[in-house]
PLY file of the C-alpha trace (Angstrom):
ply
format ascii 1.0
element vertex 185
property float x
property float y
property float z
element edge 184
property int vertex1
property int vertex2
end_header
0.00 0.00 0.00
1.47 3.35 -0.84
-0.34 5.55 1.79
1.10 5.28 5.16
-0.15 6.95 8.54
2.49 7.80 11.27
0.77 9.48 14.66
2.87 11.09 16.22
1.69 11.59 20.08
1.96 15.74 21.00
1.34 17.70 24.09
-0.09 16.09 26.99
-3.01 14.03 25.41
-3.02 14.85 21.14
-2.50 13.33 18.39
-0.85 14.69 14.59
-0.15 12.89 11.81
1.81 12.42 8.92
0.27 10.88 5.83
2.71 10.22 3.01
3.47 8.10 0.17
6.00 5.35 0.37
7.19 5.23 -3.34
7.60 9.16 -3.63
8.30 10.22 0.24
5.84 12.88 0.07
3.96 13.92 2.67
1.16 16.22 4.40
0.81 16.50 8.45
-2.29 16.93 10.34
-2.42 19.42 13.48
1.21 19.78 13.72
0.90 21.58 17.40
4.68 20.35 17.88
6.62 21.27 14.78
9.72 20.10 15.78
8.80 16.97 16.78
7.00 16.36 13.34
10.04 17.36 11.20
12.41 14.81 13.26
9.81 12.14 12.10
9.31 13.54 8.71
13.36 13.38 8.59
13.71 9.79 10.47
11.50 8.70 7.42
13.01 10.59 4.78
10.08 12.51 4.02
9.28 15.76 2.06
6.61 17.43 3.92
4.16 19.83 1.53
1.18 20.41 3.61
-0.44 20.78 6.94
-4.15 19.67 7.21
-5.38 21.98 10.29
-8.86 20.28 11.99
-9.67 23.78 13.61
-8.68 26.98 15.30
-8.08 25.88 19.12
-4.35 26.08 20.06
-3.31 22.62 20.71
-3.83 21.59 16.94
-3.16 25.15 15.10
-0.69 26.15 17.73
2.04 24.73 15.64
1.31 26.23 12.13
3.79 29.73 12.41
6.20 27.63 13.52
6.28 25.36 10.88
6.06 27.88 8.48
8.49 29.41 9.53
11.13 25.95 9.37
9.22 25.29 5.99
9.09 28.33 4.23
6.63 28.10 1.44
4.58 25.48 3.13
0.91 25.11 2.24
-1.61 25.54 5.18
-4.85 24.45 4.94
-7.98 25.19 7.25
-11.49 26.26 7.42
-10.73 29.88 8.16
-8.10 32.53 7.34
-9.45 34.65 9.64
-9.43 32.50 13.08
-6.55 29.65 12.08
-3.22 30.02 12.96
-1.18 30.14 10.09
-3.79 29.32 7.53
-2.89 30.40 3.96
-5.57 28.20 2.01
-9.08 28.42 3.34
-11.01 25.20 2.37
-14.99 25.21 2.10
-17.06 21.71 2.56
-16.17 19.33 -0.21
-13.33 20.64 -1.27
-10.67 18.86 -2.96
-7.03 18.96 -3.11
-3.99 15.91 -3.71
-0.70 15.35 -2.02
1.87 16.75 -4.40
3.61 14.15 -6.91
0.66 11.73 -5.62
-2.17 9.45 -5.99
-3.59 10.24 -2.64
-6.70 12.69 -2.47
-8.43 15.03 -0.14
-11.65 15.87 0.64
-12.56 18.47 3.03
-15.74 17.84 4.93
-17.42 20.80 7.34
-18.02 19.18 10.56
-18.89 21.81 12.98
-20.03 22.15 16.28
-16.51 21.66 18.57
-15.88 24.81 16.12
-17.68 26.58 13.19
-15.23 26.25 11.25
-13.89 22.76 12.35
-12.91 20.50 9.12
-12.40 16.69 9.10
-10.29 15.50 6.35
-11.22 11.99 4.34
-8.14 10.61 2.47
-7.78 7.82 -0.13
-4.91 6.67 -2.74
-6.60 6.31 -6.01
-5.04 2.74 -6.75
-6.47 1.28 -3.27
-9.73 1.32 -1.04
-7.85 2.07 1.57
-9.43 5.38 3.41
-9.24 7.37 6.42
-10.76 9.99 7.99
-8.87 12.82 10.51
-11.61 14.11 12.76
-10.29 16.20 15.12
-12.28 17.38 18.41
-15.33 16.42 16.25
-15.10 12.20 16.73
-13.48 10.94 19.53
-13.37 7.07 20.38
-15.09 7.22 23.17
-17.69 10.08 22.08
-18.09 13.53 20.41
-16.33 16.53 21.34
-17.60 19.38 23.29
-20.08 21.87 21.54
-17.89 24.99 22.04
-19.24 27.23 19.45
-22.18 24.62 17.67
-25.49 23.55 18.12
-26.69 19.46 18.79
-28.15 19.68 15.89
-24.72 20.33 13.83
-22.98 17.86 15.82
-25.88 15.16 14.60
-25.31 16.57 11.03
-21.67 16.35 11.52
-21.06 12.75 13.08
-24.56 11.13 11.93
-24.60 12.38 8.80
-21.12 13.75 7.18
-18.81 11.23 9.04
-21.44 8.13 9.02
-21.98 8.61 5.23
-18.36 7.48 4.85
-17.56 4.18 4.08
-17.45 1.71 6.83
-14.34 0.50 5.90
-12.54 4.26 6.82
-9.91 4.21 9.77
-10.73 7.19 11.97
-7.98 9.13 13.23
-9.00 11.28 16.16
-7.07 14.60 17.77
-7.32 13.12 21.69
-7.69 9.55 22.75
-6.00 6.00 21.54
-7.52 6.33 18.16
-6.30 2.27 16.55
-9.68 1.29 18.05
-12.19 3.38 16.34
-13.35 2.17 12.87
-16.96 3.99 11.41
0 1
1 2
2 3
3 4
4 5
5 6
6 7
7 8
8 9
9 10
10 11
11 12
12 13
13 14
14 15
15 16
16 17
17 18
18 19
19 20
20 21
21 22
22 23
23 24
24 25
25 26
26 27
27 28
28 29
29 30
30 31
31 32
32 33
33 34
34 35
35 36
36 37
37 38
38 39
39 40
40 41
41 42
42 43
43 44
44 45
45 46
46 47
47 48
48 49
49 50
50 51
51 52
52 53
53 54
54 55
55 56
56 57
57 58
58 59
59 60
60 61
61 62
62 63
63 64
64 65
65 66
66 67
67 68
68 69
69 70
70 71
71 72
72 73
73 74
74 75
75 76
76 77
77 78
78 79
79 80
80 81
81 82
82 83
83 84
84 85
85 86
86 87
87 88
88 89
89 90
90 91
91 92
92 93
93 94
94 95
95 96
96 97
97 98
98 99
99 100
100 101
101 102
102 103
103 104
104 105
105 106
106 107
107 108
108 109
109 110
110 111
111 112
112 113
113 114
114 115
115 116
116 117
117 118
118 119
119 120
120 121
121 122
122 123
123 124
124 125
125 126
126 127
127 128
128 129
129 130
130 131
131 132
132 133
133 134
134 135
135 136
136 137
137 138
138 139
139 140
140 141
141 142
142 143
143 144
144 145
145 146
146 147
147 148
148 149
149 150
150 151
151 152
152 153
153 154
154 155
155 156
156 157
157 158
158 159
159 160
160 161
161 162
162 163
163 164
164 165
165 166
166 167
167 168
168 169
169 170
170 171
171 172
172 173
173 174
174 175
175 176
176 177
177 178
178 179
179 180
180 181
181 182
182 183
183 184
């Protein structure tokens, strides 16, 4: 299989991750709250790290984006708001898509709010495999939903009912808190 998943624990109790492909070494990270820590995996691998996937605006999982702008200059940062995400320099609306560089291995942005209006779960997939996953954030957590900080329950049912559970059943989630290798939709 040509997409691999590395977590890579962070801070007291979260979770980033590197996605890459294992024929071309190319990579995106997920929340990258510890920068430094992600490059010396990225470089233990012998990665080339061309994105960063932020889930949503609260410090322990945008906290790291300056930062790594500032060791990757020229890096790509995706979110769902300019305005309220550290470091964001591409603002990504619900079903977006976008690829990892030199690739087969696709994005889709989905809009899961509630945790945070403008909180976005990310479904990947390599073109050549059914392999999928899904990077959820504070929205999915294994052992519930995260809290409504600036969201209704109604957007949190739209958001893990039906965005998330409209995903195949086969897609390994890959939560921001909690031991996440147990949680499969």
């Amino acid at each position: 299989m040509p997409m691999k998943i590395l977590d890579v624990p962070c801070l007291e109790d979260n979770y980033s991750y590197i996605i890459f492909d294992e024929s071309s070494k190319q990579a995106a990270v997920v929340d990258p709250v510890e920068p430094d820590k992600i490059l010396q995996v990225v470089n233990q691998h012998g990665l080339h790290l061309n994105l960063v996937l932020t889930t949503h605006h609260h410090w322990d999982h945008a906290g790291g984006n300056d930062k790594i702008k500032e060791l990757l200059p020229g890096i790509k940062v995706y979110g769902g708001s300019l305005d309220n995400v550290r470091g964001c320099t591409h603002q990504l609306l619900n079903g977006d898509t976008l690829s990892l560089p030199h690739t087969n291995i696709n994005i889709l942005s989905l809009h899961t709010p509630c945790h945070t209006r403008g909180h976005i779960s990310y479904y990947v997939t390599a073109t050549d495999q059914h392999d999928s996953a899904v990077f959820t954030g504070d929205t999915l957590f294994v052992a519930g939903c995260g809290k409504f900080f600036e969201g209704t329950a109604e957007q949190m049912y739209q958001s893990l009912c039906v965005t998330l559970g409209s995903l195949p059943k086969t897609t390994r989630v890959y939560c921001g808190h909690e031991v996440f290798k147990l949680l499969s939709l």
